[in-house]
N, C-alpha and C positions, 0 to 999 in steps of 0.2 A: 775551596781548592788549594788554597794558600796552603793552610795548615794541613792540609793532605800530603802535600809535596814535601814541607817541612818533616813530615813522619815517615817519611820516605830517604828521608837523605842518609839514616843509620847505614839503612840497606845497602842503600848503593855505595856508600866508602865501601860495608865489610866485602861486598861483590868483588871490589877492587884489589882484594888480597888473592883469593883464587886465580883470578883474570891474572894478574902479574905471572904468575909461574906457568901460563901455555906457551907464549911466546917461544920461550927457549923449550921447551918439552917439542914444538912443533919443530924449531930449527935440527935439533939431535935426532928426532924422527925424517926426517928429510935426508939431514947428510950421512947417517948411518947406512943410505939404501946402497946395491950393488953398483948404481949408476954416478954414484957421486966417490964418498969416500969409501964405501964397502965395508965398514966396520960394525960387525953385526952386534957388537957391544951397547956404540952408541946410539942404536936404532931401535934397540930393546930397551933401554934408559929411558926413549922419549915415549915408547908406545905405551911403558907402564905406566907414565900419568893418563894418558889417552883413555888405557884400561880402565883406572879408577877414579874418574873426573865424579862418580858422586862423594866418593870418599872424602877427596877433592876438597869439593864445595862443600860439604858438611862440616867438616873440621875448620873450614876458611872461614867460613859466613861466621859458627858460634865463636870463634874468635875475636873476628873482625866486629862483631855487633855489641861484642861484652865491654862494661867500661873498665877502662885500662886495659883492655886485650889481655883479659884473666884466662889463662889457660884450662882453667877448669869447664870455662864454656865450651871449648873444644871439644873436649873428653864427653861433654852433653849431647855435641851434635855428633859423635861419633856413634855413640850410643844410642839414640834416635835412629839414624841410618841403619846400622845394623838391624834396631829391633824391627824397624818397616820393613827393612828388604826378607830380611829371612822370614819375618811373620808371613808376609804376602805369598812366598812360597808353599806354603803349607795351604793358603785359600787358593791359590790361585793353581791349579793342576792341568796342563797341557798334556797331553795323552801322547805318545811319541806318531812318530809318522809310519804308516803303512803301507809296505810296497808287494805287491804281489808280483811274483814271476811263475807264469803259467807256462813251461816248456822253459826248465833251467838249465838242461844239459849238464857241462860241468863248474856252473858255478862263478865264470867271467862276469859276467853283467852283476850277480847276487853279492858279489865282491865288491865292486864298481862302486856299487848303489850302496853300500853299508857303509862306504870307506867316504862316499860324502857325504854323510850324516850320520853322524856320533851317536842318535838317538835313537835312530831310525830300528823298525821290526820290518824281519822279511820274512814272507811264507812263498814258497817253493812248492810246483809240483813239475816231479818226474818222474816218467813210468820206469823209465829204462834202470835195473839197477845195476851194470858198473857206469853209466853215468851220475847216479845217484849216489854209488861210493864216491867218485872221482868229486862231487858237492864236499859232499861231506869232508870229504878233506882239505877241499879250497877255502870252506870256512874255520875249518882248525890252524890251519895253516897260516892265515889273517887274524885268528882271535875275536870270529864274532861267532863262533858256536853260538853264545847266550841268547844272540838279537837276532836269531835265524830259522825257520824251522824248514824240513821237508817232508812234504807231502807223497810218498810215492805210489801215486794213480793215475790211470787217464782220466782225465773230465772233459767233457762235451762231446760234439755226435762224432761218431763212428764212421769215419772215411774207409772206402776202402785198403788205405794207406793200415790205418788201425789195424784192420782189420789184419791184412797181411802181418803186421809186427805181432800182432798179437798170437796168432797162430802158427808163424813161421820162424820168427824169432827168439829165441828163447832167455834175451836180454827184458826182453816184457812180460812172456809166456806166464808167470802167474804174478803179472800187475790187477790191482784191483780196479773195479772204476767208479768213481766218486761224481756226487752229484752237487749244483751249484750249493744247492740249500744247505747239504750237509758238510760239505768244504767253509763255508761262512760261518757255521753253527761250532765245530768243529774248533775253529782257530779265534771266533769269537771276534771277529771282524765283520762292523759296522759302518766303516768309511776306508777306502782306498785312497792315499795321497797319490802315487804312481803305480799304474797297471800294464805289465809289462806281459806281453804273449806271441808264443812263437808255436802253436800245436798240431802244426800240420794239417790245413784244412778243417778242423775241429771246432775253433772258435766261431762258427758262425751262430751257436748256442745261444751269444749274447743277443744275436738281433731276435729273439723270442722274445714276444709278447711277457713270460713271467720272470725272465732275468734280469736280474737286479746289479752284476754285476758294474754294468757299462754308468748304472744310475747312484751306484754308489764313489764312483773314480771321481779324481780331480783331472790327474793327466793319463793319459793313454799312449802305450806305442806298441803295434799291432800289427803281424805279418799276416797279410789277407791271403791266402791260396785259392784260382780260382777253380779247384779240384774239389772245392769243398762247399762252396755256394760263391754268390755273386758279389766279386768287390765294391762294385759299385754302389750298391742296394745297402752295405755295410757302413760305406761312406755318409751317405744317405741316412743312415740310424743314427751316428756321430750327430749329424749337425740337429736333428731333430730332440736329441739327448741332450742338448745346451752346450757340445760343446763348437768352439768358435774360431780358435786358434790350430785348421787341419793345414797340417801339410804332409804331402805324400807324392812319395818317389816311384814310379813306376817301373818294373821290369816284365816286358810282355803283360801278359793280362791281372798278372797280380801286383802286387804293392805293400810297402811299408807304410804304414798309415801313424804319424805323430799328432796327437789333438790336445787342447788344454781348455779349459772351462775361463769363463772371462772374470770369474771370481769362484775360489775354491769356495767347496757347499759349507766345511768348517767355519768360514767366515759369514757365508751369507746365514748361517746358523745361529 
């Protein structure tokens, strides 16, 4: 054990060279906030060590371990760090996250939802086309054209709300309509992170026995109409679907229904 620790003591001086420079990266991050001195200068000086603490301790540690604190060790551990970090990149491939919005209207929520997550894809369906102009231009207009697409059909049953738009109005009048399997097939969507739906009575699709929909989400947020089948009974599919995290706001017979799984499937995958 002795000589364990004695082989250990390199380490811990060269630790002590990194460690030395959070202190004040941590003070400059502090006092640069709105609330102290407001200088957004010094607040971006300390958060960039914060940024790159492997960089950090890469360059510190092959420093700090080399004898005589030869600088060429640094330049080693630099070069390690890098070649790990970016190698692991190319193995390691996260798939970006998947939001569906089933009843996009003009593209508020589709915005919302892109604008906090930089990575994020979103597939949109809406029958109506100048609401579906009106998308399309919400996302030109924000710059996620790339990370967007729309779908413009109705999908799931036919209320006779549908019904009505589809023969009376001519904002729908030749919308097509799309089926779950070939909307999935279609956009090439295997996992839903957030499932977002507003279709006017329509959505009750997913409590079928062969939709897959509900069984592929992480989180849900779901306007229940009870013109279109029973909120309750829908409620009632949520919690049996795994998910655990329902809340849900009532207005008269229908309701807003938010649910989230007590571990996304990506992870327990």
């Amino acid at each position: 054990m002795k000589l364990s620790l004695q082989s250990l003591q390199p380490l811990g001086r060269a630790l002590m060279l990194p460690i030395a420079v959070l202190p004040i990266a941590g003070l400059l991050l502090r006092l640069g906030q709105p609330d102290l001195l407001d200088i957004p200068f010094v607040a971006a000086a300390g958060g960039a060590i914060f940024d790159n603490l492997g960089l950090l301790f890469a360059l510190g540690i092959g420093v700090g371990i080399a004898k005589d604190n030869n600088g060429a060790a640094g330049l080693a551990g630099l070069v390690c760090f890098l070649v790990a970090t970016r190698g692991a990149m190319t193995l390691l491939h996260v798939p970006p996250e998947v939001t569906a919005n089933l009843g996009a209207n003009m593209g508020n929520f589709s915005a919302q939802a892109l604008a906090a997550n930089a990575t994020a894809r979103l597939i949109a369906i809406e029958p109506s086309a100048p609401l579906g102009a009106k998308w399309v231009a919400t996302m030109a207009a924000n710059g996620f054209q790339d990370r967007a697409q729309l779908c413009r059909a109705f999908i799931g049953i036919f209320t006779d709300k549908q019904r009505r738009d589809f023969e009376n109005d001519p904002a729908y009048g030749d919308a097509p309509t799309i089926n779950e399997d070939e909307f999935l097939r279609r956009y090439a969507i295997d996992h839903i992170d957030f499932l977002k739906c507003d279709i006017e009575g329509s959505e009750f699709f997913m409590t079928e026995r062969n939709s897959r929909l509900l069984d592929i989400a992480d989180r849900v947020a779901i306007e229940l109409h009870d013109f279109g089948g029973d909120p309750q009974h829908f409620l009632d599919t949520l919690k049996a679907k795994g998910f655990v995290d329902l809340q849900v706001d009532w207005y008269g017979r229908e309701c807003i229904a938010r649910a989230a799984r007590a571990a996304p499937l990506r992870m327990a995958a």
